[in-house]
C-alpha positions, 0 to 999 in steps of 0.5 A: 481463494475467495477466503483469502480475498476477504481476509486481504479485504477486512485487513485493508479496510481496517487499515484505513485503505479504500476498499470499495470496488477496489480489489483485483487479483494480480498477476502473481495472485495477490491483491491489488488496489485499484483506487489511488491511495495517500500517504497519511499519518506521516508529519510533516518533517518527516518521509514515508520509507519505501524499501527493496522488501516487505518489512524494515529489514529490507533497505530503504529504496526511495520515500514518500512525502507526507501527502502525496497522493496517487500511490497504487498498491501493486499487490500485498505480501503474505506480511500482513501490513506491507503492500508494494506500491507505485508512485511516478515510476517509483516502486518500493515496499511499504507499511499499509498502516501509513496508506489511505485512499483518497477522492478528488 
């Protein structure tokens, strides 16, 4: 497990999601990230899909908005880049790529 911890850890940091002192085993033993993240990368015009499922074939649940901001990544799935996250109550499935932490 540990193993795994640091790989999960490696992958988020590469990723651009804050890491530091963030990591803590969920419930079902998956990664969770206890420090709220942002979406980025995504333009203006354009919406972050949150979907029912890890990977584009699961259906487009609800979005995120270019720059919203205190999304908390629940836990991460054995796709590499696809973590479930929670927004005011919205939960979806979503790709790490477009996440990053954030200090206020």
């Amino acid at each position: 497990m540990k193993n795994a911890l640091t790989a999960i850890a490696v992958t988020l940091t590469s990723l651009g999601a804050a890491t530091t002192g963030a990591l803590a085993q969920g419930a079902e033993g998956r990664i969770a990230v206890e420090l709220p993240q942002a979406v980025i990368g995504v333009a203006q015009n354009d919406v972050l899909n949150m979907r029912a499922g890890p990977g584009v074939k699961h259906p487009v649940v609800n979005v995120l908005y270019p720059n919203d901001r205190g999304i908390f990544i629940r836990r991460c799935s054995n796709y590499v880049f696809w973590c479930q996250v929670e927004l005011d109550n919205k939960v979806g499935w979503v790709n790490m790529r477009y996440l990053g932490g954030y200090a206020d």
